[in-house]
C-alpha positions as CSV (number, residue, x, y, z in Angstrom):
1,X,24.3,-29.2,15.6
2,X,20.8,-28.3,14.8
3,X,20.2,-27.2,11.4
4,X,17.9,-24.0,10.2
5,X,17.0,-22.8,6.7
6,X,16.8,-19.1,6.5
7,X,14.5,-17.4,3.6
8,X,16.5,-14.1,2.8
9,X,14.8,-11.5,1.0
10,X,17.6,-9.3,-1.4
11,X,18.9,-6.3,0.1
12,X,16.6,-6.5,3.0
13,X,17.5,-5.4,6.4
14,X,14.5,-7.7,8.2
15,X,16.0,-10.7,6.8
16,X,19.7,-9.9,8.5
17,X,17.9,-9.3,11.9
18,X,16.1,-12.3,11.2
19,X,19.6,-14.0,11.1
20,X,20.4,-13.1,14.3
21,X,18.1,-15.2,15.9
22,X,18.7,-17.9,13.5
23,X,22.0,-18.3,14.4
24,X,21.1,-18.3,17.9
25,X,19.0,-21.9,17.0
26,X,22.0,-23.6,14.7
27,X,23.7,-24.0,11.8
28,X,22.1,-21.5,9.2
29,X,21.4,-22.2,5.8
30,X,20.3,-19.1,3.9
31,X,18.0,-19.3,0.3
32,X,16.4,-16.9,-1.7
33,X,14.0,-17.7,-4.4
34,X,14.1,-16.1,-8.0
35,X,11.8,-15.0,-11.1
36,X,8.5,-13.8,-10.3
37,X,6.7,-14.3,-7.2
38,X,4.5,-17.4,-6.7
39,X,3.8,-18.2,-3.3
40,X,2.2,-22.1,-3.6
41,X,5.4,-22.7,-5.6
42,X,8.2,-20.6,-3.9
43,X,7.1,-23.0,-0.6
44,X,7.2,-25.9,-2.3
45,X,11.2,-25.0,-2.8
46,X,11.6,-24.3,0.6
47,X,9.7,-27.2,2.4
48,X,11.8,-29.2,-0.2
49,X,14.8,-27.7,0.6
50,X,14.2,-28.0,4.3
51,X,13.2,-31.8,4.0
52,X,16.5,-32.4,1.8
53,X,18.8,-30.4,4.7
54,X,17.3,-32.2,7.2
55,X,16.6,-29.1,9.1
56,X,15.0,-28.6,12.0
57,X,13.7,-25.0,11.7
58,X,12.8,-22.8,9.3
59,X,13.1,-19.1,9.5
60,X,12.2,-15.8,7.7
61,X,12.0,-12.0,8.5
62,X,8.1,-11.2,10.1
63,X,7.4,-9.3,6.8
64,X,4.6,-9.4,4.7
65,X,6.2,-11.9,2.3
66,X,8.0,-13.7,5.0
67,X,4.6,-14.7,7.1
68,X,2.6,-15.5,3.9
69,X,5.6,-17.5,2.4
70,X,6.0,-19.4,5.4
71,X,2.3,-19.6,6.0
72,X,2.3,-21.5,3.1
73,X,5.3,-23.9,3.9
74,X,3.6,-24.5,6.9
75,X,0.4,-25.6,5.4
76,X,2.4,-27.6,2.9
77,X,4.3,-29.6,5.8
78,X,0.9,-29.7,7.9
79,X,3.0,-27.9,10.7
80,X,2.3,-25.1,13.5
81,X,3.6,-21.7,12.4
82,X,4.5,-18.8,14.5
83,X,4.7,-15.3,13.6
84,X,6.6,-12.5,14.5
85,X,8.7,-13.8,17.4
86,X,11.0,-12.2,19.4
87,X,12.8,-14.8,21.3
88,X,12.3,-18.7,21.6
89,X,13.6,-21.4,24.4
90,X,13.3,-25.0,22.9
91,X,9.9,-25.3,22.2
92,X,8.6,-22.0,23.7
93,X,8.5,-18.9,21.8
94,X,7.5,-15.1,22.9
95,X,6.2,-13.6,20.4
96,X,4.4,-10.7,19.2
97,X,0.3,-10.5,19.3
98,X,-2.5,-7.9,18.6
99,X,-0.4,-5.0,16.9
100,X,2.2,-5.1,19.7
101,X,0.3,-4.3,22.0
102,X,0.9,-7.9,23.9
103,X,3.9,-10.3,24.0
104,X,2.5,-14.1,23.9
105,X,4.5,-17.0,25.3
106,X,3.5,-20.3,23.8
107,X,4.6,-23.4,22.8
108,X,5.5,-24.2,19.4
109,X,5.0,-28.4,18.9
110,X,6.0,-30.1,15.4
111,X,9.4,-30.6,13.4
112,X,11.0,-28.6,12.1
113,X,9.9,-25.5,13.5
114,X,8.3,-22.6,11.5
115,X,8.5,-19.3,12.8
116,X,9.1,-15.4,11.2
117,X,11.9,-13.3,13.6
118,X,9.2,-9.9,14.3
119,X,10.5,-6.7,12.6
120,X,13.1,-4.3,14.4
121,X,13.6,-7.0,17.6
122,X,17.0,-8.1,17.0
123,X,19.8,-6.8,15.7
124,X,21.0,-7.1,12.3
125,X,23.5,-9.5,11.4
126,X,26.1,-9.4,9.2
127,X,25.0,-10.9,5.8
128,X,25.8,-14.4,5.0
129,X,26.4,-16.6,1.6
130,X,22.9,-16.8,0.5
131,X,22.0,-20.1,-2.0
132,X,19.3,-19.6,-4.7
133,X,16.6,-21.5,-5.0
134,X,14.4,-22.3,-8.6
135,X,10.6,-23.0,-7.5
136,X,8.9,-25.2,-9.9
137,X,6.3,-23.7,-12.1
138,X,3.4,-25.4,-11.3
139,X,0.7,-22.9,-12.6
140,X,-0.2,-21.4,-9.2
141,X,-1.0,-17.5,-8.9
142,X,1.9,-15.6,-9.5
143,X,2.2,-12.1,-9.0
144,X,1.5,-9.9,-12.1
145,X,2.1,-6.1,-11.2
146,X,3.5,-4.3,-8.8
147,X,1.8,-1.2,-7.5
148,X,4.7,1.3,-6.2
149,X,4.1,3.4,-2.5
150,X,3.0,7.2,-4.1
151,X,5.4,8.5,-2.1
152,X,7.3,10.9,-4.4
153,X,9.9,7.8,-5.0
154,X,10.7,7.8,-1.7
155,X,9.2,4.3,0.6
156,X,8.1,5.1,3.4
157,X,9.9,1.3,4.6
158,X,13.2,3.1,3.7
159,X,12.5,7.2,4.7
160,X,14.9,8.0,7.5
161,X,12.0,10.9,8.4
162,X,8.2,10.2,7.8
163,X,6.2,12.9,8.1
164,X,2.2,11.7,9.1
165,X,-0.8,13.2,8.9
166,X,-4.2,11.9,10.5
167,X,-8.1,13.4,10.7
168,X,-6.7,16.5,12.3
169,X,-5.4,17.7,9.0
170,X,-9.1,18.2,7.7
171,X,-9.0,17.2,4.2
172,X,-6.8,16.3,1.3
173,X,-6.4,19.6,0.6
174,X,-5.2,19.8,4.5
175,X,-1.8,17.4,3.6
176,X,-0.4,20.5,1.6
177,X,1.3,21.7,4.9
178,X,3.1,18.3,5.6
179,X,4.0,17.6,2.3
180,X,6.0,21.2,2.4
181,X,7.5,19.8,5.7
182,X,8.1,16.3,4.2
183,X,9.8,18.5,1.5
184,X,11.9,20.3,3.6
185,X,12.7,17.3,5.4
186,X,13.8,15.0,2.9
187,X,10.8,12.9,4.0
188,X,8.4,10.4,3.0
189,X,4.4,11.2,3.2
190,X,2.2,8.6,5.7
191,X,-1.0,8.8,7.1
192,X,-3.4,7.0,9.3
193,X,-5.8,4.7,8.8
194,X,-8.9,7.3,8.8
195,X,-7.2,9.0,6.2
196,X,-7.1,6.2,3.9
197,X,-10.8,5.1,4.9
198,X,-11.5,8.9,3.7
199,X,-10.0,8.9,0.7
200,X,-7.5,11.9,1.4
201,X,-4.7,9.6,1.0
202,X,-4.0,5.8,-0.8
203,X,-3.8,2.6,1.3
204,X,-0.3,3.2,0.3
205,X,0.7,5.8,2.2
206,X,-0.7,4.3,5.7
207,X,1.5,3.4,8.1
208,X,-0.2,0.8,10.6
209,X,-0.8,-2.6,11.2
210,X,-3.1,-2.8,8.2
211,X,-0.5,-0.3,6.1
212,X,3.3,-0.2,6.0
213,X,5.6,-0.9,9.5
214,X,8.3,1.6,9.3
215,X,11.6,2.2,11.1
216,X,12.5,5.8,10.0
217,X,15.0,7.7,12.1
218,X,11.9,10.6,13.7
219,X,8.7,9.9,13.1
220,X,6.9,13.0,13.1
221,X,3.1,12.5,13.8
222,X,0.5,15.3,12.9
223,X,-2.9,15.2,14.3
224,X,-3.1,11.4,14.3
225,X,-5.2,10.5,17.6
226,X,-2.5,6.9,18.2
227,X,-5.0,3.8,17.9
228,X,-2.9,0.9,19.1
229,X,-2.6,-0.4,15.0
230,X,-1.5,3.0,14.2
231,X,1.0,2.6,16.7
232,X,2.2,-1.3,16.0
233,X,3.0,0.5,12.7
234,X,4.8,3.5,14.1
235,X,7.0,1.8,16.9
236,X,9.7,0.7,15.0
237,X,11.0,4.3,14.4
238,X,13.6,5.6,16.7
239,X,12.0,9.0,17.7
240,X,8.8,10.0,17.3
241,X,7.6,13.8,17.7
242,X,3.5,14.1,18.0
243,X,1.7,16.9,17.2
244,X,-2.0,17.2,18.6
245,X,-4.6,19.8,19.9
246,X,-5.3,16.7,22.8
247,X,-3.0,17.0,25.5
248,X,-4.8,13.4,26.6
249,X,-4.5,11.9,22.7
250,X,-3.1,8.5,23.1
251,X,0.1,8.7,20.8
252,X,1.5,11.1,23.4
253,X,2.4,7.9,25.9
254,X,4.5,6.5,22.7
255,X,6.3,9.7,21.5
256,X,9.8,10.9,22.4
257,X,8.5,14.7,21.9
258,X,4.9,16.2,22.2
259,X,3.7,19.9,20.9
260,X,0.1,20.3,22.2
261,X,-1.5,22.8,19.7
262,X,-3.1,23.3,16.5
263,X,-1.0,21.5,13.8
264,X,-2.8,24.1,11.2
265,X,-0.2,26.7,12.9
266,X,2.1,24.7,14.3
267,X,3.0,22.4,11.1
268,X,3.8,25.6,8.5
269,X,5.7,27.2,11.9
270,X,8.1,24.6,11.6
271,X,8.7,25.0,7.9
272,X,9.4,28.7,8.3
273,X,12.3,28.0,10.9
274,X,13.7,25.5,8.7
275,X,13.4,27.8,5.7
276,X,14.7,30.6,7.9
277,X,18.0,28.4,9.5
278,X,18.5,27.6,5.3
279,X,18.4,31.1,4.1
280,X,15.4,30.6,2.5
């Protein structure tokens, strides 16, 4: 039977989905690495670890760690890579291309196989015995500091609501009425690309192709116009609600539930019912 390593990230849901297909392909080996991250290294372990298995694919979750760690085993092994795939049929593998907004079928040459399982396209798993693995400290960059999501303490990966705002809301001064929503919501604060680009909000807070890919529960979407890397972003939540003054704006073709209006009314409209239904 066909062997696979399987780079798990701690505690991380992506990696168990990530496991599904794994197991699909053979018998599954998971590792994780520890100490401080140092991508050059960390691959080295891996492509050593696969070479010593004998395996014939390697695997990780379509995260941003998972496609620059296997980027680099790839280089390492001078082998083809795939990322962000959703299915794969000997040596032919669908997978995910320009923000989700195309599925690619192509075929993956080389041994083993390197390829990332795309976010929120299989199911989870359940976990597995996971082996670690020490990478050798070969004085490659490492990472040094961590910048946390200025979300309250609350990541917008993990939020079961995130509550977004785009270039509808005006200003900075404009997010005052979704973070009272967020608030009442026990939500996380995003916004959209623009937003970022005007300096309402930080990179952090985007959710996008180019920010973070999130997989809340509702996903409610406040006067953000839905480019297609806004959207690659925003798909992985399970309901999304839009709220725009365009009846034509493009998110409305990806949302669940629409409110055509202006989000200036409508936004603090919904925090007074919620206050009201809470005694507030």
């Amino acid at each position: 039977m066909s062997t696979v390593l399987l780079y798990v990230e701690p505690d991380d849901e992506l990696s168990l989905q990530a496991l599904t297909l794994a197991r699909a392909l053979g018998d599954v080996r998971a590792v994780s690495l520890e100490g401080t991250y140092q991508p050059a290294a960390w691959a080295a372990a891996l492509a050593d670890a696969a070479q010593g298995a004998g395996a014939d694919a390697i695997v990780a979750a379509g995260s941003d760690r998972g496609n620059e760690l296997l980027a680099h085993v790839a280089a390492r092994l001078d082998q083809p890579f795939a990322a962000n795939v959703t299915a794969i049929d000997g040596d032919v593998v669908t997978r995910v291309r320009w923000g989700g907004s195309l599925l690619e079928e192509a075929r993956l040459h080389g041994s083993p196989r390197i390829l990332t399982v795309a976010p929120h396209t299989q199911s989870a798993a359940d976990p597995t015995d996971v082996e670690t693995l020490t990478a050798p400290d070969d004085g490659s960059p490492r990472v040094l500091e961590r910048v946390e999501e200025s979300t309250g303490g609350l990541s917008l990966r993990d939020a079961k609501v995130v509550v977004s705002g785009g270039r509808g809301v005006g200003s900075a001064e404009g997010f005052a009425i979704i973070e009272e929503l967020a608030g009442l919501l026990g939500a996380a604060v995003g916004c959209s690309r623009v937003v970022t680009s005007a300096g309402w909000r930080p990179h952090t807070d985007q959710v996008g192709q180019t920010g973070t890919k999130i997989s809340a529960d509702l996903y409610v979407a406040c006067g953000i116009s839905g480019a297609t890397q806004h959207i690659a972003g925003a798909k992985g939540a399970k309901k999304i609600l839009a709220i725009n003054n365009d009846p034509e704006a493009p998110i409305l073709a990806a949302a669940d539930y629409a409110v055509i209006g202006d989000l200036h009314e409508i936004v603090p409209a919904i925090s007074a019912e919620l206050r009201k239904a809470r005694g507030q």
